[in-house]
N, C-alpha and C positions, 0 to 999 in steps of 0.2 A: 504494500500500500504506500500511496505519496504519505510521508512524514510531517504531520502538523501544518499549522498556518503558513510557514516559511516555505514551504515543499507546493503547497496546496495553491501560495499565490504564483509561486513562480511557473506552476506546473498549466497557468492559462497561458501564461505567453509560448510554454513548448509546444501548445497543439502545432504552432506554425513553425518551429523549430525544425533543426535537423533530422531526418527520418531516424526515431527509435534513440535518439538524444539521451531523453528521458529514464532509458535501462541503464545507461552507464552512471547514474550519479543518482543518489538520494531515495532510491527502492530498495526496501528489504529484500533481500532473495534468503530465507529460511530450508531452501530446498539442501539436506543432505545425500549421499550415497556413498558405497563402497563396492569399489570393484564393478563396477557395472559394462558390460560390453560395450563398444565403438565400431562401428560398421564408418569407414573411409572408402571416398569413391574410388581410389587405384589405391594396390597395393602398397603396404608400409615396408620400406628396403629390412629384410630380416636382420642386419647389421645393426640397427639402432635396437640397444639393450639397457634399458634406465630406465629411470623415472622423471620427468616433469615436475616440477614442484612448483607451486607459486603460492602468493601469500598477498591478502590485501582486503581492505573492508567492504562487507558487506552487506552489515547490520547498521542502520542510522540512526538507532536510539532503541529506548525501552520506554513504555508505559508513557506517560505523559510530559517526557520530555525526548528531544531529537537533538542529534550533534547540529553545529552551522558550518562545519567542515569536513570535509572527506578524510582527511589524515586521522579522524576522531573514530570514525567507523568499523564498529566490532572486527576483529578477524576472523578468517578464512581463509582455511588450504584449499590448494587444488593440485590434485598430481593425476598425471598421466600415465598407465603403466606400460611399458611397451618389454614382453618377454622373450623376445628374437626371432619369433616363428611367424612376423607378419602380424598377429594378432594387437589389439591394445584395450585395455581398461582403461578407466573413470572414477576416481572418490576424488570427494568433498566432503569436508568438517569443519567447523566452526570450533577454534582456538578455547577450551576449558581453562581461561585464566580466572586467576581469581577476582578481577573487575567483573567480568562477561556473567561468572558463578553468580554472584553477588548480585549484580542486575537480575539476571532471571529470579532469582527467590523474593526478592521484594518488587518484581513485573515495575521498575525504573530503573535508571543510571544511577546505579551508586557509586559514592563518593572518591571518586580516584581524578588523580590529575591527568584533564584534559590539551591539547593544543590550544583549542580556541573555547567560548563559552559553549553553553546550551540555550536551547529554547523550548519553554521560556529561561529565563538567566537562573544559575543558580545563584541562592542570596551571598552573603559576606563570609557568615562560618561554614554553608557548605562547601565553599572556594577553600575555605579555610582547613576543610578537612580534608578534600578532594590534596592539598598540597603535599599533609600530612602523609596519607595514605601513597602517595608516588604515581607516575604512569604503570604501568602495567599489560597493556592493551599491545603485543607485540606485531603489529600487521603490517611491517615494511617488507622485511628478508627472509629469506632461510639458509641455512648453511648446514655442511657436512665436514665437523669439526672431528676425524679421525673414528670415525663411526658415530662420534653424538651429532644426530641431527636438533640446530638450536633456530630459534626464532627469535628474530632481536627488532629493535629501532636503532634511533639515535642513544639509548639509554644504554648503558651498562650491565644493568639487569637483562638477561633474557629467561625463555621457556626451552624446554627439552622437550622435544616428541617422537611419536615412531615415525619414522617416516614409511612404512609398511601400511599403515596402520590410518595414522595422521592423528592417533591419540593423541593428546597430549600427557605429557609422565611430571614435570617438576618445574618450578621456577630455580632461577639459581642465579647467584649473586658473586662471581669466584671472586678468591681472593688471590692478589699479588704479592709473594714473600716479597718482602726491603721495602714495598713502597706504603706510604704514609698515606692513608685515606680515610681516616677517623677526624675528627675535631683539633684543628679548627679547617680542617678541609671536609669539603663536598663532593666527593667522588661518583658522581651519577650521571656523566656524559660519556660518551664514545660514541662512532660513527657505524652506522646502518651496511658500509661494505667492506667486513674485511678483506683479506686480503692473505694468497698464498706465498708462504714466503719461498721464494727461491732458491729451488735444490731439493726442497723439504716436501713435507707433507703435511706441515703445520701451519697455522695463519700469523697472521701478523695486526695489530688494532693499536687503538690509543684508549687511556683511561682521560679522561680531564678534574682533574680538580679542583675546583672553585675555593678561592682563601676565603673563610668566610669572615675576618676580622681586617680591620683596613690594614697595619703591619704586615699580614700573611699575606703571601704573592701566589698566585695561584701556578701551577704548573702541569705539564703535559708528563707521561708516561707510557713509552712506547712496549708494546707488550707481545711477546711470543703466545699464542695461544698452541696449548700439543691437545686438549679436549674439551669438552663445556666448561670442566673445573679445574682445571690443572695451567694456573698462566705461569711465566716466566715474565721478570724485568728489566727489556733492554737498555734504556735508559732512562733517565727524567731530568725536565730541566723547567726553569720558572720562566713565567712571562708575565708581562706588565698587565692584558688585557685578555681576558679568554673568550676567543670567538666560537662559533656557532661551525662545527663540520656535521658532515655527512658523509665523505669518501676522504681517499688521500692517494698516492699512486706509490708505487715499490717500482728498484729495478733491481741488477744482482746484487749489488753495493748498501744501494739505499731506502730509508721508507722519506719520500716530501708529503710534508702538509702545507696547503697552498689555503693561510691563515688570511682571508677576505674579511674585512671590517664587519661583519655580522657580530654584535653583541647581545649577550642576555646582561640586561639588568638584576642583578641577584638579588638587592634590596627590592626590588617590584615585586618579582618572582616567590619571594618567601615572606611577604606581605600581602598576598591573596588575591595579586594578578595572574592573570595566563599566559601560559610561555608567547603566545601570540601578540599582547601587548607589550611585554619584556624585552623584547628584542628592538634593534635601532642601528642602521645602517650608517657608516660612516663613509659620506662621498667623498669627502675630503682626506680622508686618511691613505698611504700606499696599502700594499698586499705583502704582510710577509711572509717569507715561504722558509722552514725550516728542516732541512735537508739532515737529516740522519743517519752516520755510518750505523747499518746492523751490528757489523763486528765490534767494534771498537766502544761504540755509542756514542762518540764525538758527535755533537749537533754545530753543524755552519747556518747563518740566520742572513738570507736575503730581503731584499725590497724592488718591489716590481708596480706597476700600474696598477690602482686601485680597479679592482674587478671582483664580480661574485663568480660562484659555480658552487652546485650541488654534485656533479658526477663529473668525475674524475675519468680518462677513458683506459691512458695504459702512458706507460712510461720506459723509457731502456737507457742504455748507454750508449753512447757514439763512439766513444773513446774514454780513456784513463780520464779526462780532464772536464767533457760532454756531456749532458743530458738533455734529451728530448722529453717534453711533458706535454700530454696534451690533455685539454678539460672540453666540457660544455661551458663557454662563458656568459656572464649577462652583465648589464654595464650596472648594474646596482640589483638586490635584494627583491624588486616587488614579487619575483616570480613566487615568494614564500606565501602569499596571499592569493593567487589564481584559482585555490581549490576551497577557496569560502564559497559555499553555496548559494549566498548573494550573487558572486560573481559568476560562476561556472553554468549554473542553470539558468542566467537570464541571458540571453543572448545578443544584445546590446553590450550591456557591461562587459561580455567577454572578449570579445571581436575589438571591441576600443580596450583591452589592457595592455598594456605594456609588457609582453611578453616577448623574449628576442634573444633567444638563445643563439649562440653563434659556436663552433668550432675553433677552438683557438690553440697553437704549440707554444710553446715557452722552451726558448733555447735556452741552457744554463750552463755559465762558464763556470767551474770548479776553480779554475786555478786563478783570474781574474776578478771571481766572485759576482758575478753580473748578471743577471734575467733577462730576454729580449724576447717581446710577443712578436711572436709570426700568423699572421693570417692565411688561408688556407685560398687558395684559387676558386671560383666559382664556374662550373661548367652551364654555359646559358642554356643548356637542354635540359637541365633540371637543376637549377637554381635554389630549390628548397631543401636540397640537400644538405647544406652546411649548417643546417637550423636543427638537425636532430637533437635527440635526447633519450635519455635513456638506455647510452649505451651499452653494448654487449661486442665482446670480440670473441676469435676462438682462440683458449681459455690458455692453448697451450704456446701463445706467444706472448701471455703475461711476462712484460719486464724484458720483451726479446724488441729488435727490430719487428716491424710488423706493417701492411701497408690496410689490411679492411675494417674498416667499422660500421655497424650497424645498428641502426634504432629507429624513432618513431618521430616524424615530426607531427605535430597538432595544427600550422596553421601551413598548408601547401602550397596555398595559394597567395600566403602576408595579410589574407586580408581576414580570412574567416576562422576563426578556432571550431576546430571541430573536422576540418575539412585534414582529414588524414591521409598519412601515406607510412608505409614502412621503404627503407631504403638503405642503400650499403653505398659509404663514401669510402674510396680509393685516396686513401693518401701519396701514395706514390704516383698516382698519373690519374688527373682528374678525369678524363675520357671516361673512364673505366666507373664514375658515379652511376646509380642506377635508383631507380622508384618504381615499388609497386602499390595501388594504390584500387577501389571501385568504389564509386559514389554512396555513400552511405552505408559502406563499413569503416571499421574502428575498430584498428588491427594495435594491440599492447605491444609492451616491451615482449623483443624475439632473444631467441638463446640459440647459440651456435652449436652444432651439436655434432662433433667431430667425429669422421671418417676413419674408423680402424686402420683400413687401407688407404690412407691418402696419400698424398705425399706433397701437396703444395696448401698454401695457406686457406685457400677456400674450399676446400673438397670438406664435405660434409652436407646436415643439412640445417633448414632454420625450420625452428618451432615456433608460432606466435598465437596466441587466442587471437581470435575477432570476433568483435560484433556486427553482425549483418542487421544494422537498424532498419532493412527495408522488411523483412521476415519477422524482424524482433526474437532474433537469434543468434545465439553461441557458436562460434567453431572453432576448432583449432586445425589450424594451416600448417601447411611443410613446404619451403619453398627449396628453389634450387638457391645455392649460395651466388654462383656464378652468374646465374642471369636474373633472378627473383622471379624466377617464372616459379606458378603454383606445381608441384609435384600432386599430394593428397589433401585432402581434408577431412574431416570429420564434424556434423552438429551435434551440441553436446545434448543432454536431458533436459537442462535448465541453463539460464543466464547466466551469465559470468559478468558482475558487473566493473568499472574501470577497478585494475589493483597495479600494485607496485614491482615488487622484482621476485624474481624465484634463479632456479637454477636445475639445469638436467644431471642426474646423477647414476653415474652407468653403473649397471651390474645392481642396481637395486628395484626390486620387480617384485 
């Protein structure tokens, strides 16, 4: 059902909206299942052995209140099971944390911390308890942490599940032997994509922080991850000001954090505002980027053009002295607000925001010490290419030279959001840009899904949900990587509305 007053006004201006608009944002989809058959129009290549996993909201409230953002909305899995013989399954489940528990038993939104408010608002000490109590609600990632599969945010905290299964089993809070994360520190940030460290089998992340007394400085904490619980501490160091991440890149040397003037105000934040008010973009400020030996944990600290970016795409070395980095950039923060339901569901407000992701490299001299943005050529045959987001490479050129990337951009045309395309930008030789795209589908974030036997950087295939707004249906897509022509599809049971990131994970079926 449309979700309250907020849902209900904006859902008259969707009649004339984008075909099927409407499924992707602000509809409960309650529909579970497990293991359920997939009938795909041409065969599925018997090679592909995994699972699909993806993670993102899908519940918009409880009882007589509703989120006003998508980032707020309950979790849900979705995995795809493909077991080698051509065949593929279908489960879905909704995330048993103990926000979600706690909502269903009192049929509302109980008291955990939100991104943005509710509606209607909750009062002063519900804010106040909601703070107390923490986030909880893990519906960004998922990952396969040396068999623990975890689900996380930007929070530190995440959940354990099967990913067999899509139970959920535990929440979990690991601790870091040497590092300092009790009083008068705030240890409850980290970013939404870790990150495999190089050579290894184990991930890499950051802890943040927060001083919470004006003398205490707050500090980063770069972190070996080997299971859900078991971290290691590569280094830590203090900083004047603690920004807002979500990604960071690795190459064999190094992990960069490319630190954009995104701020959380702490005094707001634990005075019974919402992280959504908390935060404040600093146009004026440069970008500093903190460049970390793994080995050693020596941190070298740059300054580059004041720029935001939420996703990070991949990063390598050139040489002893070089690194190439590249991000999705924006020339400031607003993109942090495009998923208030204000904004997303009226279509007006969306098409006029300021939304303007671009493709950008950062060449970094090591021995000079110097950041230099390079901009990426744009191919006039499809020019909306360098606008992606959401990217995804194959997995196995993390932190290598690498020339494909691939994602999703939202407005294809500069002018309309909504007006989607999925697409693979060629770094090496623009020619090589490509868009697939049909008039009212709403194709998500794609996962590269690598060819046993390949043996060049695109051999493999791509996985993406769509939604066919014209049907007001589900599928998920298998494209060629090479040309993005459609190989198979499959329409799911039920709707799959807009989520965030997942990952293919072979050998688990």
């Amino acid at each position: 059902m449309i979700r309250h007053l907020l849902f209900t006004v904006s859902f008259v201006g969707i009649l004339a909206d984008l075909p099927g608009w409407n499924l992707l944002f602000g509809i409960d989809v309650l529909n579970e299942t497990y293991k359920e058959p997939l009938t795909f129009d041409n065969p599925v290549p018997k090679w592909i052995k995994g699972s699909l996993i993806r993670n993102g909201p899908a519940r918009y409230g409880m009882g007589k209140h509703s989120f006003r953002n998508v980032f707020d909305g309950y979790a849900k899995l979705y995995s795809w099971q493909f077991p080698g013989n051509g065949s593929a399954y279908f489960s879905s489940k909704f995330v048993q944390s103990k926000s979600y528990k706690e909502s269903l038993s009192i049929n509302d939104v109980a008291p955990y911390q939100t991104f943005d408010n509710l509606v209607p608002p909750r009062t002063f000490m519900e804010q106040e308890m909601s703070v107390v109590n923490g986030m909880d609600n893990m519906n960004v990632n998922i990952y396969n942490f040396s068999g623990d599969c975890v689900i996380l945010t930007d929070m530190w905290k995440l959940y354990v599940v099967n990913c067999y299964t899509l139970e959920t089993i535990r929440e979990c809070n690991p601790k870091i032997p040497g590092a300092k994360t009790s009083f008068p520190y705030m240890g409850i940030l980290s970013v939404a994509h870790p990150l495999q460290e190089y050579g290894t089998s184990h991930h890499l992340t950051f802890l943040q922080s927060q001083g919470m007394v004006p003398e205490v400085a707050s500090k980063f904490t770069l972190v070996r991850t080997k299971s859900a619980d078991i971290r290691e501490k590569i280094a830590e160091w203090e900083v004047k000001k603690m920004p807002y991440l979500h990604s960071f890149s690795t190459t064999e040397r190094y992990a960069i954090i490319l630190a954009c003037p995104l701020y959380i105000n702490i005094e707001k934040l634990l005075t019974g505002h919402l992280p959504v008010d908390s935060m404040f973009f600093d146009k004026d400020e440069p970008t500093l980027t903190y460049i970390v030996n793994i080995k050693t944990g020596k941190v070298t600290t740059l300054t580059t053009e004041n720029v935001f970016t939420l996703h990070h795409v991949n990063a390598y070395e050139l040489d002893e002295d070089t690194i190439f980095m590249d991000i999705v950039s924006y020339p400031d923060a607003a993109v942090v607000s495009v998923l208030e339901m204000d904004i997303i569901m009226n279509e007006t407000r969306r098409n006029a925001y300021p939304f303007k992701p671009s493709l950008k490299r950062f060449r970094i001299d090591l021995k000079a010490e110097k950041m230099t943005p390079i901009s990426f050529d744009v191919n006039p045959k499809v020019p909306h290419v360098n606008m992606l987001e959401a990217p995804t490479i194959n997995e196995l050129y993390r932190s290598k030279h690498y020339c494909y990337v691939y994602g999703t951009v939202y407005k294809s045309d500069f002018k309309i959001y909504g007006n989607f395309s999925f697409v693979k930008k060629d770094l090496c030789n623009t020619t090589g840009d490509l868009s697939w795209s049909l008039p009212g589908h709403y194709p998500m974030e794609g996962w590269f899904v690598l060819d046993p036997n390949g043996s060049v950087e695109d051999d493999g295939v791509l996985m993406l949900p769509v939604l066919d707004g014209n049907l007001g249906k589900s599928y998920l897509l298998i494209l060629d990587p090479k040309t993005l022509k459609p190989i198979t599809k499959s329409y799911m049971p039920f709707n799959i509305p807009f989520h965030f990131h997942g990952r293919f994970i072979k050998n688990l079926f």
